[in-house]
C-alpha positions as CSV (number, residue, x, y, z in Angstrom):
1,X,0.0,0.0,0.0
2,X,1.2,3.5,-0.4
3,X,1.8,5.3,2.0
4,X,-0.1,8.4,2.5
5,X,2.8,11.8,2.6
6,X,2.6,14.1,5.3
7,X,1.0,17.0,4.6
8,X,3.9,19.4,4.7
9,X,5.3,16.9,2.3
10,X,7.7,19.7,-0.6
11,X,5.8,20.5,-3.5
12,X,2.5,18.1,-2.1
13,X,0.2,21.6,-1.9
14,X,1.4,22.6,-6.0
15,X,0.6,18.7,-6.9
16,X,-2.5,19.4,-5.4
17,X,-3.6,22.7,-7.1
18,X,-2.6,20.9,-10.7
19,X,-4.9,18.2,-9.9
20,X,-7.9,20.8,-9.1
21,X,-6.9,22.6,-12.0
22,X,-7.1,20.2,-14.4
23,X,-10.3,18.7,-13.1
24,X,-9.3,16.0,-10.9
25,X,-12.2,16.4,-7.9
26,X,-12.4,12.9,-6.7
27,X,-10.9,9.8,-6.3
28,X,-12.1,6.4,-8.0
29,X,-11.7,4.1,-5.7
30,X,-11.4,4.3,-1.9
31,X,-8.1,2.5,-1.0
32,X,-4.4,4.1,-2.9
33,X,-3.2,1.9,-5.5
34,X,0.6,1.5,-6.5
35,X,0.3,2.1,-9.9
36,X,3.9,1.1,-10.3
37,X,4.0,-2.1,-8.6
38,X,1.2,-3.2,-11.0
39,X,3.0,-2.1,-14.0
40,X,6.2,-4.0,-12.5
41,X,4.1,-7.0,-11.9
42,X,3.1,-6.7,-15.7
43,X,6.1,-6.1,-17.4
44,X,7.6,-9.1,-19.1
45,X,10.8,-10.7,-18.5
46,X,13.7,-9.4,-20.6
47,X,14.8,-11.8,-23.2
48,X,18.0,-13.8,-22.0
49,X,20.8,-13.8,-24.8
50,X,20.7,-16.7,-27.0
51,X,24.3,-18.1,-27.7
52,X,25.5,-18.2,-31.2
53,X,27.2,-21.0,-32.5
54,X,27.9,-18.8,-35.5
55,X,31.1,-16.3,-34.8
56,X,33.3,-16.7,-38.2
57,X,31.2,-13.2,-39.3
58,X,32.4,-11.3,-36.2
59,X,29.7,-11.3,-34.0
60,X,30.6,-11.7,-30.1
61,X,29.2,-14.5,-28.2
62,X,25.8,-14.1,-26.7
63,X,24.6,-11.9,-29.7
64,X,21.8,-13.3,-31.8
65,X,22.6,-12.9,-35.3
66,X,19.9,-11.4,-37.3
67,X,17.8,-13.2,-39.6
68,X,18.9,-12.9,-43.4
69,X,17.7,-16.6,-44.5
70,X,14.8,-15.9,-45.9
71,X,15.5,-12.3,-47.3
72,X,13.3,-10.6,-45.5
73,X,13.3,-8.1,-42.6
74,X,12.2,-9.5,-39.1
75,X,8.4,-8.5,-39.0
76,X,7.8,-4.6,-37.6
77,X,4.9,-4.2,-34.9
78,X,2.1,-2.9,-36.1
79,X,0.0,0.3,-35.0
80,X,-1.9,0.7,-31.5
81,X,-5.5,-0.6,-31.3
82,X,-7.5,2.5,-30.8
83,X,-9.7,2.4,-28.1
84,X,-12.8,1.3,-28.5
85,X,-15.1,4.6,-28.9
86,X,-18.7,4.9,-29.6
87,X,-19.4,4.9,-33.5
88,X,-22.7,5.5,-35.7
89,X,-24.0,2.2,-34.9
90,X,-24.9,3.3,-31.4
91,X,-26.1,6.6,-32.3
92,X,-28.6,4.5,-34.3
93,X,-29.4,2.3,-31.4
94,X,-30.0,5.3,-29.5
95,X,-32.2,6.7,-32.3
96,X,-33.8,3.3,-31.9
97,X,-34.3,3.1,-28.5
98,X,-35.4,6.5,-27.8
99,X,-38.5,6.3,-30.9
100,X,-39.7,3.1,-29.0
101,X,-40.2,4.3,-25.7
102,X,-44.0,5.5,-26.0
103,X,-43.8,8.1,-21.9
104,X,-40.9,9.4,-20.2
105,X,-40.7,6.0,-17.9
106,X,-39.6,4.2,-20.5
107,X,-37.5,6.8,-22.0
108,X,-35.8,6.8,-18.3
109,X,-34.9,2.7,-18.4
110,X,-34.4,3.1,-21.9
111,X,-31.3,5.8,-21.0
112,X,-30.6,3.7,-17.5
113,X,-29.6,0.6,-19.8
114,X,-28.1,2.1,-23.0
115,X,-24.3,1.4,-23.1
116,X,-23.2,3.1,-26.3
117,X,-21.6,6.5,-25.1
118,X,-18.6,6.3,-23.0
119,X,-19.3,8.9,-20.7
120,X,-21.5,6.4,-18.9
121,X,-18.3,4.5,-17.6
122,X,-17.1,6.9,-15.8
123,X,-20.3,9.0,-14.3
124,X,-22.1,8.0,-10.9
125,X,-25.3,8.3,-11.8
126,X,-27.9,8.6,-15.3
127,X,-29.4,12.1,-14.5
128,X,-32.5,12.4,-16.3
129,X,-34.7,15.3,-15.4
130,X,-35.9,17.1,-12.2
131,X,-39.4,18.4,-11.6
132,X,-43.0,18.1,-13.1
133,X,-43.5,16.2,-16.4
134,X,-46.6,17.9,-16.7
135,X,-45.1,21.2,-16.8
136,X,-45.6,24.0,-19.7
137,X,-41.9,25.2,-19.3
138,X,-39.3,22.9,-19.8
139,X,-35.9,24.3,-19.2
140,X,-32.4,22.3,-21.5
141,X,-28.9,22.5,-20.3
142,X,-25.3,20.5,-21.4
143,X,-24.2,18.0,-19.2
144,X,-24.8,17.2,-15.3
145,X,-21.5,18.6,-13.1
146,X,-20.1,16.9,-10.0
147,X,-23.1,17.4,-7.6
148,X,-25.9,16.7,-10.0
149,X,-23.9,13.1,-10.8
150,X,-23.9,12.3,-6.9
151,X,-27.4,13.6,-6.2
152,X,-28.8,12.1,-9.8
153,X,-30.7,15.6,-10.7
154,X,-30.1,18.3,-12.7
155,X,-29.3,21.8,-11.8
156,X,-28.5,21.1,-7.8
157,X,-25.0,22.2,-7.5
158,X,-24.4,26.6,-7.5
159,X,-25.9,26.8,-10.7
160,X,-28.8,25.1,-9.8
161,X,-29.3,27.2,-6.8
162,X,-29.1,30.3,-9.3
163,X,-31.4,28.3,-11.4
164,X,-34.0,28.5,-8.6
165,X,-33.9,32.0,-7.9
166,X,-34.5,33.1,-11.4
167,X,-37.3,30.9,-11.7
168,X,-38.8,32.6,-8.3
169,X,-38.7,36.0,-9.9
170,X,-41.0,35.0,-12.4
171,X,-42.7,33.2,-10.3
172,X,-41.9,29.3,-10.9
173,X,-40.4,26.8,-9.0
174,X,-39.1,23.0,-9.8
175,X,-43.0,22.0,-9.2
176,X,-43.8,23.9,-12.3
177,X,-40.8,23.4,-14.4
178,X,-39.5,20.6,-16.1
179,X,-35.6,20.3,-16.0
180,X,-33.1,17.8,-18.2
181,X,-29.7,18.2,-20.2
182,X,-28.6,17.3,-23.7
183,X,-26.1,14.7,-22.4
184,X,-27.6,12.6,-19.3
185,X,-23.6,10.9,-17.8
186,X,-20.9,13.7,-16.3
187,X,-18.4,14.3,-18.5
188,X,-14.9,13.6,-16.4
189,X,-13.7,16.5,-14.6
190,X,-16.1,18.7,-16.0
191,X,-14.6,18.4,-19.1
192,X,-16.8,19.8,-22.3
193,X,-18.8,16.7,-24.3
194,X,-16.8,16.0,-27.6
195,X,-19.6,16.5,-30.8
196,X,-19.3,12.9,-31.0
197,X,-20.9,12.3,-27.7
198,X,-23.7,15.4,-27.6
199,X,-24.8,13.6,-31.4
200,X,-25.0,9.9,-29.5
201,X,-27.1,11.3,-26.7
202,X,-28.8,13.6,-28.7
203,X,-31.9,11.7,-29.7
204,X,-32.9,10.8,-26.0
205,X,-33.4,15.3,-25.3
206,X,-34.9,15.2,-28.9
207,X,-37.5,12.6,-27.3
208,X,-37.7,13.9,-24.4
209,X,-38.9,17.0,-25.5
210,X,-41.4,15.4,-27.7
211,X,-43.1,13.4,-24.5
212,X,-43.7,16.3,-22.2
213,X,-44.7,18.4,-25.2
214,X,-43.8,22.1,-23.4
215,X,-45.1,25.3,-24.3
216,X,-42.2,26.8,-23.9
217,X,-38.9,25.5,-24.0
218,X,-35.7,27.1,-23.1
219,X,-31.9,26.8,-24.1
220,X,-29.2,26.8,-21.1
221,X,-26.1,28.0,-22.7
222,X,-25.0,27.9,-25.9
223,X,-24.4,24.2,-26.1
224,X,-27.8,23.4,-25.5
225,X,-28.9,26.0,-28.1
226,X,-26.6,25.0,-30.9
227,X,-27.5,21.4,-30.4
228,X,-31.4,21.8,-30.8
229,X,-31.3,24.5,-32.6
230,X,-28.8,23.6,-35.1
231,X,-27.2,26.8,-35.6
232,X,-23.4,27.4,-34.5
233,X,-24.5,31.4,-33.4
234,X,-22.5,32.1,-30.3
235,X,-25.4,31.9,-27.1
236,X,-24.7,36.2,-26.6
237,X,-26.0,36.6,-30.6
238,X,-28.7,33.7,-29.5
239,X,-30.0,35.1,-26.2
240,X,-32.8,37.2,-26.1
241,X,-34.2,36.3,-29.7
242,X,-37.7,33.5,-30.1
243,X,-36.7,30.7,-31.8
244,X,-38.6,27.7,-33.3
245,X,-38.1,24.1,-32.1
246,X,-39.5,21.4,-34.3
247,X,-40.0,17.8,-32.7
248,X,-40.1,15.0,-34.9
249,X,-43.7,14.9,-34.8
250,X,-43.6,18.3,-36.2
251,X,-44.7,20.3,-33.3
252,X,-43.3,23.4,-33.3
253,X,-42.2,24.9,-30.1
254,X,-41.2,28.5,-29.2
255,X,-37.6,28.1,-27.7
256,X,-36.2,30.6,-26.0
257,X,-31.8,30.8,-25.8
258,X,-30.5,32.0,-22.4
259,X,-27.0,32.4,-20.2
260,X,-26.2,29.0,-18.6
261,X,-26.5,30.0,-14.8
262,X,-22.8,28.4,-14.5
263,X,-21.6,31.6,-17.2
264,X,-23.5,33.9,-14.9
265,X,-21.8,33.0,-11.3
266,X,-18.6,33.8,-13.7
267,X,-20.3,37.1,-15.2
268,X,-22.5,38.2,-12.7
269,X,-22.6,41.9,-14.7
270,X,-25.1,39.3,-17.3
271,X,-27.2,38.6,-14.9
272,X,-29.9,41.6,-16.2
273,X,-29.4,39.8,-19.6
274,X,-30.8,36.9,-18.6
275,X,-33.4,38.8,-16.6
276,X,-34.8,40.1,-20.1
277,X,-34.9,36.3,-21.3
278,X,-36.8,35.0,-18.4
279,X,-39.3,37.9,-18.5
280,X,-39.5,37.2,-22.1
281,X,-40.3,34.1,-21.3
282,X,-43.4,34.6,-18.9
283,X,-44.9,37.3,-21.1
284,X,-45.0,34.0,-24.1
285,X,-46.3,31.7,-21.1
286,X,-49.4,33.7,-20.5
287,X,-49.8,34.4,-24.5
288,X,-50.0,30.2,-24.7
289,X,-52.4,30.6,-21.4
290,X,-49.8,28.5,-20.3
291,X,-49.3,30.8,-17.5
């Protein structure tokens, strides 16, 4: 077992801030592992010299001679497998899956079980919406962050807490919003989701948009925007302006594109921007009697 340093260990407090800096919030497993005494355990045996009876060409004992029989060169290794990453055949299992589930229960299991994006591995928890299915409003951001993949929930962590306070201005709360991400699995360390994993989760929001069937929907960020929306507009050229979200039933919905409550704890001087938005958005409400 490793032992664990003392804290005033040199250098232990910089090691620390690198790890924190470049995401690493938590550990996988709860005893210390050697990483080097596996690898040592793992590596093979070195190859013992093989005697040469041949040493008329020059060649000191103990030194194999190479191979020149046959007239060709001793065999090169050939490249790394890749790993294994998820491909179009699971973004059309996903596609699958997510037209057969006929409510939002089965959309959930149908989430729960599916194995093709790789972000699953590493996340805690599937975190699939937060409040009332029935609601008029449904509200769309990225990805979960640390404290949505322990609790299982979207929007719980700082953001989420900002969340809540700009729904109570307009006077909403998480019983009278619906609440879900693009991408249901924490990306590690917070990281961004590559295009390759927003298009495999994609049709699951697609789906789950169709099922609750909102009055209004509206865009967390810009990655939620650009995603639905299919437009690559920066979110401070999107916010502010209707949209029109189509489901694959052809229902149009009027989406609205906001600041992602994480950009605002960042940039609080936005904060009256995204006031506009939400006021915006209870004005349309009441228009669809929705209010």
């Amino acid at each position: 077992m490793i032992s664990t340093p003392s804290p005033d260990r040199p250098g232990l407090r910089e090691l620390l801030s690198f790890y924190a800096n470049a995401g690493v919030d938590e550990a996988l497993s709860e005893e210390p592992i050697d990483r080097f005494a596996q690898a040592a355990a793992t590596r093979p045996e070195r190859a013992q010299p093989v005697p040469s009876s041949d040493n008329d060409a020059g060649q000191n004992p103990g030194t194999r001679r190479p191979e020149r029989e046959s007239g060709k060169a001793a065999p090169r290794p050939g490249p790394a497998t890749p790993a294994a990453v998820p491909d179009e055949a699971q973004a059309g299992l996903a596609r699958e899956l997510a037209a057969k589930a006929c409510n939002l229960d089965e959309l959930r299991e149908a989430v729960a079980s599916f194995e093709g994006c790789n972000l699953k591995s590493t996340a805690k928890n599937t975190v699939f919406s937060d409040g009332n299915p029935q609601a008029r409003l449904m509200l769309v951001g990225e990805a979960p962050g640390r404290d949505e993949d322990i609790e299982g929930r979207p929007f719980v962590g700082r953001s989420g807490q900002l969340l809540d306070k700009m729904l109570a201005a307009i006077g909403l709360d998480r019983n009278s919003v619906y609440i879900a991400n693009v991408i249901p699995w924490r990306p590690p360390g917070n990281r961004t989701p590559t295009p390759h994993e927003t298009q495999i989760c994609r049709p699951f929001i697609e789906r789950q948009i169709e099922l609750v069937n909102p009055a209004v929907l509206v865009h967390l960020g810009g990655a939620s925007a650009k995603t639905l929306l299919d437009t690559s507009e920066g979110i401070l050229r999107l916010r502010g302006q209707w949209r029109s979200y189509a489901t694959a039933s052809g229902i149009v919905i009027p989406a609205m594109p906001t600041l992602h409550p994480a950009y605002l704890l960042r940039t609080p001087n936005h904060k009256k921007l995204a006031w506009r938005d939400f006021l915006e958005v209870k004005m349309k409400l009441r228009e669809t009697g929705a209010a």
